[in-house]
C-alpha positions in Angstrom: 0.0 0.0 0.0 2.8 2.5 1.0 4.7 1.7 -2.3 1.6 2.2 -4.3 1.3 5.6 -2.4 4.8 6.6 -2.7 4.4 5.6 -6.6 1.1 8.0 -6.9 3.4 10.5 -5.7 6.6 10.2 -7.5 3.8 10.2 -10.8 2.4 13.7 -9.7 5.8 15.3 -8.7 6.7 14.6 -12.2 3.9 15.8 -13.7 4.3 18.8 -11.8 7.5 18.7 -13.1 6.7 18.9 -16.4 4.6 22.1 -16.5 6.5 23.9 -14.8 6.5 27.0 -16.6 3.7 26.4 -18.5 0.8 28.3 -17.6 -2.2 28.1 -19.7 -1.6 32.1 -20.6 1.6 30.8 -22.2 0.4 27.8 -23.9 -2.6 29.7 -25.5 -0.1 32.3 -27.0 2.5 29.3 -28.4 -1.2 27.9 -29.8 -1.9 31.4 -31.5 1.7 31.9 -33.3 1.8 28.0 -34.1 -2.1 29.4 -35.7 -0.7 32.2 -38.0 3.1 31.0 -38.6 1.6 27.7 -40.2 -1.4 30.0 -42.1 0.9 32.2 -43.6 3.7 29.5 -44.5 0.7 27.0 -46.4 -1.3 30.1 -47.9 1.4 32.5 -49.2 4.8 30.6 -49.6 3.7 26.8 -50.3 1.1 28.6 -52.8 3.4 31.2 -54.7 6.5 29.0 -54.1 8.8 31.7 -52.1 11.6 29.4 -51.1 12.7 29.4 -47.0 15.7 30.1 -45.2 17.2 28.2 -42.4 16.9 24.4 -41.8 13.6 23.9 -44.4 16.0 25.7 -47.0 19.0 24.0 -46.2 16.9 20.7 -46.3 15.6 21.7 -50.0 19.2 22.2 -50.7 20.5 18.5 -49.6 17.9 17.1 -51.0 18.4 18.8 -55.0 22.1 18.1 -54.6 22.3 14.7 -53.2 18.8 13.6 -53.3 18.0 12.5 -49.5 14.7 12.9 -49.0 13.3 15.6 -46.7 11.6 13.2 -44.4 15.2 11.6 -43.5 17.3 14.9 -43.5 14.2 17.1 -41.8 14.6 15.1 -38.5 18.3 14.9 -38.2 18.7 19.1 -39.1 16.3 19.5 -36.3 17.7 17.0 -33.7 21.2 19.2 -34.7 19.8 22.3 -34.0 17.8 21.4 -30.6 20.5 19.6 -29.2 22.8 22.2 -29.6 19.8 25.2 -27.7 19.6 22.2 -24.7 23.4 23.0 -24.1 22.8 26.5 -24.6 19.6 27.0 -23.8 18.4 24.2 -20.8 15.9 21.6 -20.5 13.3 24.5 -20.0 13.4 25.9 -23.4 13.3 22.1 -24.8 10.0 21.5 -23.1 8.6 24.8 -24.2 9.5 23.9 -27.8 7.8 20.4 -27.7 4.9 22.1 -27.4 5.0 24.5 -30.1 6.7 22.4 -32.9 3.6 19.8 -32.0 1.1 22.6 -32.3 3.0 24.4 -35.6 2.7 20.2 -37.2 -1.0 20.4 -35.9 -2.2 23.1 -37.6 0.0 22.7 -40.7 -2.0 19.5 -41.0 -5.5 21.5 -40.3 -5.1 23.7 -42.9 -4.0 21.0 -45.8 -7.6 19.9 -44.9 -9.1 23.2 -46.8 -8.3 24.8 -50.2 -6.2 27.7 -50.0 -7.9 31.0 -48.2 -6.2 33.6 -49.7 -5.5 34.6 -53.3 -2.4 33.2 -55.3 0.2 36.0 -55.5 2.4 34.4 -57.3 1.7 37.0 -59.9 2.7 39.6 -57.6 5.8 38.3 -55.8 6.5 40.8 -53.8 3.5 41.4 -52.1 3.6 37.6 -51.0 7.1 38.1 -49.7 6.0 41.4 -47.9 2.8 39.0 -46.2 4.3 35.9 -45.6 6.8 37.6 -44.3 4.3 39.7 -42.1 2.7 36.1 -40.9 5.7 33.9 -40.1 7.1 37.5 -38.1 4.2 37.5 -36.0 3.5 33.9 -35.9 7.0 32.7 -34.5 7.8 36.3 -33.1 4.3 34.7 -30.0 5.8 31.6 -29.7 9.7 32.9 -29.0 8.5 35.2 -26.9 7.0 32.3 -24.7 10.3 30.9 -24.5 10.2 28.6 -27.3 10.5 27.9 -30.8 8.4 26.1 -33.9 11.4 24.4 -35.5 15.3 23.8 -35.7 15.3 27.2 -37.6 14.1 29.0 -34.3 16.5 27.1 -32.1 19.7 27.9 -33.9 18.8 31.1 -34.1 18.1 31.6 -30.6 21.4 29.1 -29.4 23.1 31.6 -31.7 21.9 35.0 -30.2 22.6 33.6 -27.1 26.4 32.6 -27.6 27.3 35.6 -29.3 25.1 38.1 -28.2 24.0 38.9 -31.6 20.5 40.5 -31.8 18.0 38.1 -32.6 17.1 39.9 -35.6 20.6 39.3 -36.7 21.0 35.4 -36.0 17.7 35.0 -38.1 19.0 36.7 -40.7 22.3 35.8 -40.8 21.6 32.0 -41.0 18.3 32.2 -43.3 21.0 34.7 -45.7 24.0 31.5 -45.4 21.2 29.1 -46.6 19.7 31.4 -49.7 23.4 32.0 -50.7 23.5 28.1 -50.9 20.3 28.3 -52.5 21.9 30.7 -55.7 23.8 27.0 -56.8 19.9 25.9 -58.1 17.7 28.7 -57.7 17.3 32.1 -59.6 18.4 35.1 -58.4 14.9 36.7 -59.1 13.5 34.4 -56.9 16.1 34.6 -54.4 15.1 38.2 -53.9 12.0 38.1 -52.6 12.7 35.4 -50.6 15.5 37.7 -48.4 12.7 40.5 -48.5 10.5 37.9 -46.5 13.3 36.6 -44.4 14.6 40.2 -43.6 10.5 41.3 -42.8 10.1 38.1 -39.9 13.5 38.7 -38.5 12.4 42.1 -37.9 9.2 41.0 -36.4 10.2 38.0 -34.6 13.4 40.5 -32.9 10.4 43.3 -31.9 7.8 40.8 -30.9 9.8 38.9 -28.3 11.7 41.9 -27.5 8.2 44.0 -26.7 7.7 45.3 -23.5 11.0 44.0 -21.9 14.2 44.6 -21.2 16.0 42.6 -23.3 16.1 38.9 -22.3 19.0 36.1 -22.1 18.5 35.7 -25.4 19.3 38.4 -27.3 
């Protein structure tokens, strides 16, 4: 009977454990920027074809140049980059990003379920770069903010601010900018272009949003 007790509580103390941290206040806002990063990144880019910076551009590159398929390299370029923000970063930020890369996968797969909600710009690349760049600032700008990140892209970004002391703005861009130059090898320039116009937009925003109404954190 006592072991049973003292296994009850070892269960709770870990649950506890757990969400430490993670008040429902928090978790609502990762839900929110998980809502409008994945919106913007499925209605604007996937639609008009504005290629990405950071670990989903460096996994289109592998994959054109030595053909493994994004399902293989997508995992290992992530497990890199959150391994890597646990040194850094702590266990805290790891738990915090569990949450938001499930809820980014979530509604990724919610909106596949309905035909695009916004018109195709790919006629008019640079307002898509301009809003999709608008979205994925704001969207991942809420969930950093909450201590956290939607993918490997965020965590680099954030283990690199955080070594260096480099803005945040600046680690976004610096890495999403390494990646695109990579990207020149298959890709037009002309399509290059707008894709640093919406890299440089959600670095901004991203920077501004995490940064807003604080001093500045350990991060940046």
């Amino acid at each position: 009977m006592s072991a049973r007790f003292m296994s009850s509580e070892k269960r709770t103390a870990l649950f506890e454990r757990i969400l430490s941290g993670l008040s429902w206040k928090r978790i609502m806002f990762i839900i929110i920027g998980a809502m409008i990063c994945s919106f913007g990144i499925h209605n604007i880019h996937q639609q008009t074809g504005i290629t990405e910076g950071g670990v989903i551009g460096l996994m289109l590159f592998i994959e054109h140049w030595i053909g493994i398929s994004p399902a293989l390299i997508t995992p290992v370029l992530d497990a890199a980059c959150y391994l890597l923000a646990f040194k850094y970063l702590g266990g805290r930020f790891i738990k915090i990003s569990a949450i938001s890369t499930l809820s980014v996968s979530f509604f990724y797969k919610v909106w596949e379920q309905f035909p695009h909600m916004l018109p195709d710009l790919s006629a008019y690349p640079l307002a898509a770069a301009v809003l999709g760049g608008i979205f994925v600032g704001v969207g991942v700008g809420l969930i950093i903010r909450q201590g956290g990140s939607s993918g490997g892209d965020d965590a680099l970004a954030l283990t690199i601010s955080h070594v260096t002391h480099m803005r945040l703005a600046r680690a976004y861009l610096f890495t999403d900018l390494v990646v695109l130059g990579l990207s020149l090898s298959y890709i037009p320039v002309s399509r290059i272009i707008f894709s640093v116009i919406t890299v440089t937009i959600s670095s901004f925003l991203i920077d501004r949003i995490q940064d807003f109404g604080r001093r500045k954190s350990e991060f940046v």
